[in-house]
C-alpha positions in Angstrom: 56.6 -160.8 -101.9 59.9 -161.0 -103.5 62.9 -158.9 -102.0 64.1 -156.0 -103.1 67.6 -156.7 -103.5 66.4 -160.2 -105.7 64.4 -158.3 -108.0 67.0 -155.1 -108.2 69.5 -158.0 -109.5 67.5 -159.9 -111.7 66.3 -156.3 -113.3 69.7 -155.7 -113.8 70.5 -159.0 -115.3 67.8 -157.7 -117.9 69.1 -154.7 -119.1 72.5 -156.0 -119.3 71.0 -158.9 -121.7 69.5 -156.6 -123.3 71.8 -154.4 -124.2 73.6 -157.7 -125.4 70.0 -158.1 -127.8 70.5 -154.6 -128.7 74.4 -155.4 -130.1 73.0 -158.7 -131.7 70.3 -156.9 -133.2 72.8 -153.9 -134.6 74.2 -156.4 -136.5 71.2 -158.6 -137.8 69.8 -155.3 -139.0 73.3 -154.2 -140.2 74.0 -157.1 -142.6 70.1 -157.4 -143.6 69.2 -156.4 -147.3 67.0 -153.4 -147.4 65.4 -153.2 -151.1 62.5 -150.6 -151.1 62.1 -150.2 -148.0 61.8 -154.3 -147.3 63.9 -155.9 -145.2 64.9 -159.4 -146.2 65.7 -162.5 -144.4 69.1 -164.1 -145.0 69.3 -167.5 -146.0 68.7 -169.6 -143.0 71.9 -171.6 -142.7 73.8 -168.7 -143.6 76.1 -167.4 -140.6 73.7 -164.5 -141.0 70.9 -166.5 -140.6 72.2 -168.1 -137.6 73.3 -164.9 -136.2 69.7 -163.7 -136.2 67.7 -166.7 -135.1 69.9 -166.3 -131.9 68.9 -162.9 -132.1 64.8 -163.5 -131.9 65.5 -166.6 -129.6 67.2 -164.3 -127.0 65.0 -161.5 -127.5 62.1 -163.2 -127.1 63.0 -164.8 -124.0 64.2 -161.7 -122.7 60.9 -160.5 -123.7 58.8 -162.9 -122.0 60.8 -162.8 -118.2 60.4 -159.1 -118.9 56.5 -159.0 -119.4 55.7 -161.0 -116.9 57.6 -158.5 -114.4 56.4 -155.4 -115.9 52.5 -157.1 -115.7 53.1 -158.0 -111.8 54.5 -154.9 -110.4 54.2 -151.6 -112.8 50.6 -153.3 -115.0 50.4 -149.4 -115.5 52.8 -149.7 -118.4 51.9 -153.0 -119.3 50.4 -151.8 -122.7 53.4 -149.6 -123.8 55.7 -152.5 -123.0 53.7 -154.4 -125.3 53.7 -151.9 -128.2 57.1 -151.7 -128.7 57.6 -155.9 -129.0 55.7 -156.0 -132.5 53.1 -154.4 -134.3 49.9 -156.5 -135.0 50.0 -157.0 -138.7 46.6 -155.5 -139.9 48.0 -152.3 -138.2 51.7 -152.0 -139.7 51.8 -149.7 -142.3 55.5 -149.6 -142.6 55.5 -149.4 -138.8 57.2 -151.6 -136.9 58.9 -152.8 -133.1 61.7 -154.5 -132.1 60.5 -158.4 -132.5 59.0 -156.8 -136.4 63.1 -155.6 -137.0 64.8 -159.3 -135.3 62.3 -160.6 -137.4 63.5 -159.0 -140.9 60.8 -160.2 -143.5 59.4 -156.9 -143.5 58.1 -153.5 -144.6 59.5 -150.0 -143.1 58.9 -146.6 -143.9 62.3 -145.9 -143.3 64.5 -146.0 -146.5 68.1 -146.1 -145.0 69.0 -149.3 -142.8 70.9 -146.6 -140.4 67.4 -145.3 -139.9 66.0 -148.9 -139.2 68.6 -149.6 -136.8 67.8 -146.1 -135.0 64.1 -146.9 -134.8 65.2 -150.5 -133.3 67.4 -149.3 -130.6 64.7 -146.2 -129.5 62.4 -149.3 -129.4 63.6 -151.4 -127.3 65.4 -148.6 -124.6 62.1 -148.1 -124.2 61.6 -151.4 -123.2 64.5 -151.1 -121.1 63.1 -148.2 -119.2 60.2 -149.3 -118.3 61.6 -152.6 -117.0 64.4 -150.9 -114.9 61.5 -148.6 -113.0 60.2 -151.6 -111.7 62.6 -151.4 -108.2 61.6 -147.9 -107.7 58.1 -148.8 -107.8 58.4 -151.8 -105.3 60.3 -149.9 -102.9 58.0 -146.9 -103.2 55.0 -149.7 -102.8 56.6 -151.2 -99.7 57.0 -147.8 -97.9 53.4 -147.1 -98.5 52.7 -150.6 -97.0 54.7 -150.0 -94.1 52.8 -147.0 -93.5 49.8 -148.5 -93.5 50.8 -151.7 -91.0 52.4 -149.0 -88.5 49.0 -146.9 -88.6 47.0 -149.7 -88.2 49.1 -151.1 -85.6 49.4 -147.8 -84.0 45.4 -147.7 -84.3 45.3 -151.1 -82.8 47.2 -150.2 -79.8 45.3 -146.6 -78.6 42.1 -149.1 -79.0 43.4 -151.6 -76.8 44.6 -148.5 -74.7 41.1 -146.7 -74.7 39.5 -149.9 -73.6 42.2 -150.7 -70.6 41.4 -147.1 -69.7 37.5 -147.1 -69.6 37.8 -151.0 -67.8 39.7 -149.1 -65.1 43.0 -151.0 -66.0 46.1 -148.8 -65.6 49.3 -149.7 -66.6 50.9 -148.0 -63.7 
């Protein structure tokens, strides 16, 4: 099992990157073209562009460190943390997630880009949420682990007691 005090760091080392992906992502949005509610990609060796592949690229490695910790230690929320990376496409509706908005390319039922960038930053604090839970949980785990190890040991040794007794063996 891995310590608390590694995976309180490396959760931390998260959230500040993401917050980083959150500013990057401000921007991208910021500077994207938004006609009829359609977000379009800047030209791809545009500073724009470049600003924005960085954008997904970070994200979705952020993304991916970040699943795999929210899938081994709160699975619980596994599904909501999933949700808010990108909506499947048959689904969309003008709906979208934060991968959908790095992305650009794409359809929102917003109309103002202000609202598009508020929709992106809810998104992914969720994300952010559920991924700084995840020390609580472990600690809160480990207790109940504890508990059970002292109980059992506890249980072990009034056994071992109880037979020392009935054998006639006394400690004193």
């Amino acid at each position: 099992m891995v310590s608390i005090s590694f995976l309180k760091k490396k959760v931390e080392e998260l959230r500040k990157e993401a917050e980083e992906i959150q500013k990057a992502g401000i921007e991208v949005l910021e500077e994207a073209v938004l006609d009829v509610r359609y977000l379009y990609k800047p030209d791809y060796s545009s500073p724009e562009g470049n600003r924005q592949r960085e954008a997904v690229q970070r994200y979705q490695r952020w993304y991916t460190t970040s699943f795999r910790l929210v899938e081994e230690y709160v699975p619980e929320w596994l599904d909501t943390f999933i949700r808010y990376y990108m909506v499947p496409s048959a689904s969309k509706g003008g709906a979208n997630a934060v991968m959908d908005y790095l992305l650009l390319n794409t359809l929102s039922h917003y109309t103002t880009i202000e609202d598009i960038i508020a929709d992106f930053v809810d998104d992914l604090d969720r994300q952010i949420s559920i991924l700084l839970c995840i020390p609580d949980v472990v600690e809160i785990k480990e207790l109940n682990l504890r508990k059970l190890i002292s109980a059992d040991v506890a249980r072990t040794e009034i056994e071992q007691a109880e037979i020392l007794f009935a054998g006639g063996l006394s400690s004193t």
